[in-house]
LUMVO-91245 format. One record per residue (C-alpha): residue in one letter; chain; x, y, z. Coordinates in nm, 2 decimals. Example, Ala and Ser with C-alpha at 12.3 -4.5 7.8 and 13.67 -1.06 7.14 Angstrom:
<site resn="a" chain="A" xx="1.23" yy="-0.45" zz="0.78"/>
<site resn="s" chain="A" xx="1.37" yy="-0.11" zz="0.71"/>
//
This chain:
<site resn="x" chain="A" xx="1.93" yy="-3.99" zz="-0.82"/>
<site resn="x" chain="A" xx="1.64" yy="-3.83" zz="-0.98"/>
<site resn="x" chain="A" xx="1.38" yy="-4.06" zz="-0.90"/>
<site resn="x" chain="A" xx="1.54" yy="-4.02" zz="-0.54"/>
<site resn="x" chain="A" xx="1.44" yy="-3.67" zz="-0.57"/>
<site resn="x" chain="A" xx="1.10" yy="-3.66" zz="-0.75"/>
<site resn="x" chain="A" xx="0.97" yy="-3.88" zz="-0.45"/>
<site resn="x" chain="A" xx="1.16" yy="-3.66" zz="-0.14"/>
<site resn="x" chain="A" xx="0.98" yy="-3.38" zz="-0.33"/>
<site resn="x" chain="A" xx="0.69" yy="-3.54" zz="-0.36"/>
<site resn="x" chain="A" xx="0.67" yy="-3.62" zz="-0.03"/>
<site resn="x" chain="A" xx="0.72" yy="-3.27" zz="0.14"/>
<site resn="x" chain="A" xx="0.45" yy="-3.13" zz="-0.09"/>
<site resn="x" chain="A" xx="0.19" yy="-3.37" zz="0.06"/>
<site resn="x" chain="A" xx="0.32" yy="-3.22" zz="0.42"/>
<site resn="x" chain="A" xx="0.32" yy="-2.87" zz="0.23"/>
<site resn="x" chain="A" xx="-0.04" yy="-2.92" zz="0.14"/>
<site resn="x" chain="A" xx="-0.08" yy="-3.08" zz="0.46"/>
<site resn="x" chain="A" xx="0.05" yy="-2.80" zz="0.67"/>
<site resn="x" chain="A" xx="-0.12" yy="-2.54" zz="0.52"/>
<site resn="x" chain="A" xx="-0.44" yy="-2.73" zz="0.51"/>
<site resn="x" chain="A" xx="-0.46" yy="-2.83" zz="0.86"/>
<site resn="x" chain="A" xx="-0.33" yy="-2.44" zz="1.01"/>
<site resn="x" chain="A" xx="-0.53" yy="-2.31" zz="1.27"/>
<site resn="x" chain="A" xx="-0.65" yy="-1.91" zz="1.20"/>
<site resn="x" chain="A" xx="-0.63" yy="-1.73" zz="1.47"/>
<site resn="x" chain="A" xx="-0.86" yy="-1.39" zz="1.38"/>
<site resn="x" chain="A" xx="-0.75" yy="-1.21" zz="1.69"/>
<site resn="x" chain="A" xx="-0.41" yy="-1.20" zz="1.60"/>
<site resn="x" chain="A" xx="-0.45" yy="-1.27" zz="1.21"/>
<site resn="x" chain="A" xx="-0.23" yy="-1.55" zz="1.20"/>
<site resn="x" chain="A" xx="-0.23" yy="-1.87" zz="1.09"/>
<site resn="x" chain="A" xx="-0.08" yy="-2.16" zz="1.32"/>
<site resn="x" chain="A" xx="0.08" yy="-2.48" zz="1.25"/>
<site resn="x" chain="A" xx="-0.13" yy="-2.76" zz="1.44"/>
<site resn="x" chain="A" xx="0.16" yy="-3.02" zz="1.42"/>
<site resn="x" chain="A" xx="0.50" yy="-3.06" zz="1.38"/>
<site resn="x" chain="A" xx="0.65" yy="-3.11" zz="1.04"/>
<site resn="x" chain="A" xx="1.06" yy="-3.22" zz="1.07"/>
<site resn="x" chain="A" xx="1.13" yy="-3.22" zz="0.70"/>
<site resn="x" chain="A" xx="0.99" yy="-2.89" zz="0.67"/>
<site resn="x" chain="A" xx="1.18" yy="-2.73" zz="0.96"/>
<site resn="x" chain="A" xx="0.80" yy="-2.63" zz="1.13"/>
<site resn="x" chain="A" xx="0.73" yy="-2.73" zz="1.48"/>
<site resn="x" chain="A" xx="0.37" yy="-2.74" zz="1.63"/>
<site resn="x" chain="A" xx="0.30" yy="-2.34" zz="1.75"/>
<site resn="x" chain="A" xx="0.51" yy="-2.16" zz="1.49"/>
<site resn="x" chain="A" xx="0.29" yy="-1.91" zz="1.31"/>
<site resn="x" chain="A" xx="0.32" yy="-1.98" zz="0.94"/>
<site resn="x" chain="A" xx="0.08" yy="-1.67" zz="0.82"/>
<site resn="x" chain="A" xx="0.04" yy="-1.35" zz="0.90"/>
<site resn="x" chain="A" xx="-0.04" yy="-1.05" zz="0.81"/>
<site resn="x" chain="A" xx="0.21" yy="-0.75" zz="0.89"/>
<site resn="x" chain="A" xx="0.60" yy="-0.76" zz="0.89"/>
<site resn="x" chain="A" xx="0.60" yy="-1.15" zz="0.85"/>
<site resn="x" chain="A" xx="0.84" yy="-1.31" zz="0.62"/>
<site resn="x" chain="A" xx="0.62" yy="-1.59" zz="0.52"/>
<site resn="x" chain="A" xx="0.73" yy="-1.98" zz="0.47"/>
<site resn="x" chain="A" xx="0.86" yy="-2.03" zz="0.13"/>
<site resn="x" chain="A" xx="0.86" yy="-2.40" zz="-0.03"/>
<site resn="x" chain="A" xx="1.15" yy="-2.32" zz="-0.27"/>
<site resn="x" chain="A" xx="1.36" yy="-2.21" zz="0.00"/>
<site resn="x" chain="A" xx="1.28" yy="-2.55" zz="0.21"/>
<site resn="x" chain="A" xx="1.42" yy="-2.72" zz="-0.10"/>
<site resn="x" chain="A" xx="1.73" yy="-2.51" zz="-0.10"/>
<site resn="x" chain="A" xx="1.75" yy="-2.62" zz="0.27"/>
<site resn="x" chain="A" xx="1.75" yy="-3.01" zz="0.15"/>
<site resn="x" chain="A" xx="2.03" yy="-2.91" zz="-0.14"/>
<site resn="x" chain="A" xx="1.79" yy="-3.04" zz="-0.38"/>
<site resn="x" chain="A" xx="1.99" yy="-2.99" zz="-0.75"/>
<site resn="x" chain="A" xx="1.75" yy="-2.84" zz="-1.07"/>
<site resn="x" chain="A" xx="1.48" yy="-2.68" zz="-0.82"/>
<site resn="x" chain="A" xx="1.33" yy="-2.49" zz="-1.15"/>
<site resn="x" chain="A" xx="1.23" yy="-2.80" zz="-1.30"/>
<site resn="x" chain="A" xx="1.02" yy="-2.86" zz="-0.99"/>
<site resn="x" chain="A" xx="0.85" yy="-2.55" zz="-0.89"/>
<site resn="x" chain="A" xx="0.72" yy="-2.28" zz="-1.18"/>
<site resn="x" chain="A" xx="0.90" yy="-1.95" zz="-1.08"/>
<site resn="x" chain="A" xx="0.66" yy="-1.64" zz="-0.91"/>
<site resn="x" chain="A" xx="0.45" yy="-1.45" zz="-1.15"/>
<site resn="x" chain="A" xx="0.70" yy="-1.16" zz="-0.98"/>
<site resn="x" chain="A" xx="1.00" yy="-1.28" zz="-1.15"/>
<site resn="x" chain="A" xx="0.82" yy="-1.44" zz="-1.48"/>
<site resn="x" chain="A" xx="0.67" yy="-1.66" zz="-1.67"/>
<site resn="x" chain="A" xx="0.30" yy="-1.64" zz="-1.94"/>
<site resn="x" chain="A" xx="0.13" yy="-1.42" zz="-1.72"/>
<site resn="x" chain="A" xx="0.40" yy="-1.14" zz="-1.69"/>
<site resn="x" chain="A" xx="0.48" yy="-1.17" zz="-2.09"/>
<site resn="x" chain="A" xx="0.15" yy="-1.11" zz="-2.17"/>
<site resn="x" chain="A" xx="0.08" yy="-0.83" zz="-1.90"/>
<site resn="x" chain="A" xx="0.41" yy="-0.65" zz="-2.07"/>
<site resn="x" chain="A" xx="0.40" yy="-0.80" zz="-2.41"/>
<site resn="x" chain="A" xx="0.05" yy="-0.79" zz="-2.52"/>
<site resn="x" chain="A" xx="-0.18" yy="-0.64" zz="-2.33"/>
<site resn="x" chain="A" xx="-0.01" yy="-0.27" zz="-2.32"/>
<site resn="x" chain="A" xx="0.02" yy="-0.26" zz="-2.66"/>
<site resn="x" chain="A" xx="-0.11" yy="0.09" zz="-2.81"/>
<site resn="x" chain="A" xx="-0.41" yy="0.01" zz="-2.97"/>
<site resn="x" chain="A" xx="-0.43" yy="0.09" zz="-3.35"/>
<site resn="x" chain="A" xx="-0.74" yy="0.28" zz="-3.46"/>
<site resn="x" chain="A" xx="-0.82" yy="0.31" zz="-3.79"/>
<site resn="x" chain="A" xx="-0.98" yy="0.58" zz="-3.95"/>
<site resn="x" chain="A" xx="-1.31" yy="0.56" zz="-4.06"/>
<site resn="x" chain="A" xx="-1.50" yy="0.80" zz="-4.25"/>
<site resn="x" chain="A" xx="-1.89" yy="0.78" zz="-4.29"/>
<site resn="x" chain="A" xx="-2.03" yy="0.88" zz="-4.60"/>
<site resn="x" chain="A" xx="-2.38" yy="1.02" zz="-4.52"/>
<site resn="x" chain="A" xx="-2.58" yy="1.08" zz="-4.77"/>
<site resn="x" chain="A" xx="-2.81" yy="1.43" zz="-4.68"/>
<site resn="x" chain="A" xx="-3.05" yy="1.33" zz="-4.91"/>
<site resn="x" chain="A" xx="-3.12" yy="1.05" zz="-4.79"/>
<site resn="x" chain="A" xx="-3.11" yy="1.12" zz="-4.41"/>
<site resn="x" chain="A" xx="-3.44" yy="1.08" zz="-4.25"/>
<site resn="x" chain="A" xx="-3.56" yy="1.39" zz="-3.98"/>
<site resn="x" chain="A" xx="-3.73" yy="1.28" zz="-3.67"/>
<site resn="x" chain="A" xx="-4.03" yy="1.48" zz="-3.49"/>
<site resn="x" chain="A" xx="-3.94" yy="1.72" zz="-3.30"/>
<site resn="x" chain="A" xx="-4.00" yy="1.69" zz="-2.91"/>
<site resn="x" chain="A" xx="-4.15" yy="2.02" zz="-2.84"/>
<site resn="x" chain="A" xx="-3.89" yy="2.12" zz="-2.51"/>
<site resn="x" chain="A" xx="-3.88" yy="1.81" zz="-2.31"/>
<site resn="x" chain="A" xx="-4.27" yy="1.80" zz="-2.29"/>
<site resn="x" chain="A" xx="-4.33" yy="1.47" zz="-2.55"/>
<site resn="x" chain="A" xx="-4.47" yy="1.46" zz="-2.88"/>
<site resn="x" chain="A" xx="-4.83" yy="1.44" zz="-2.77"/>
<site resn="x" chain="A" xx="-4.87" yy="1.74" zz="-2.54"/>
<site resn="x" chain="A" xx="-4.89" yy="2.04" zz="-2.70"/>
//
């Protein structure tokens, strides 16, 4: 049954890829186009698959729930949204407070160098 499965899902990737590689962008309108139709996807030639305001775009996880395919996580990594190594370490590592230590310099007066004056923004040389 699995094997079954791993090549179905297989094969709508390769339309997935397919679809969204062969769109047509239509810049008027900013929207991208399906170019052909694509049954196992539920996409027919015409129907806008992009665009930019109040679209509900296609979703490849919810085509699989469409086929009833069984264990869909083991397939598809979830959405950085939801989780995963980039949100841990957005929340988990990265706003951690920063620990500064403090350091004390020991400067020795004595020892402390003066530099030449610069005689009020004029240089060294023009006096």
């Amino acid at each position: 049954m699995s094997l079954l499965q791993k090549e179905m899902i297989e094969e709508l990737r390769i339309q997935w890829k397919k679809l969204w590689w062969e769109r047509v962008d239509d810049k008027v309108r900013a929207e991208g186009v399906a170019t052909a139709d694509y049954c196992d996807l539920f996409v027919e030639k015409g129907t806008i698959i992009h665009a930019t305001r109040n679209f509900k775009s296609l979703n490849f996880k919810e085509i699989l729930e469409q086929h009833k395919v069984a264990d869909i996580a083991k397939f598809i990594p979830p959405d950085p949204q939801v989780g995963g190594w980039t949100k841990f370490i957005k929340l988990n590592i990265r706003n951690q407070p920063r620990r500064k230590r403090r350091v004390e310099f020991y400067c020795d007066e004595k020892k402390k160098k003066k530099q030449q004056h610069k005689n009020g923004g004029r240089g060294w040389l023009h006096k």
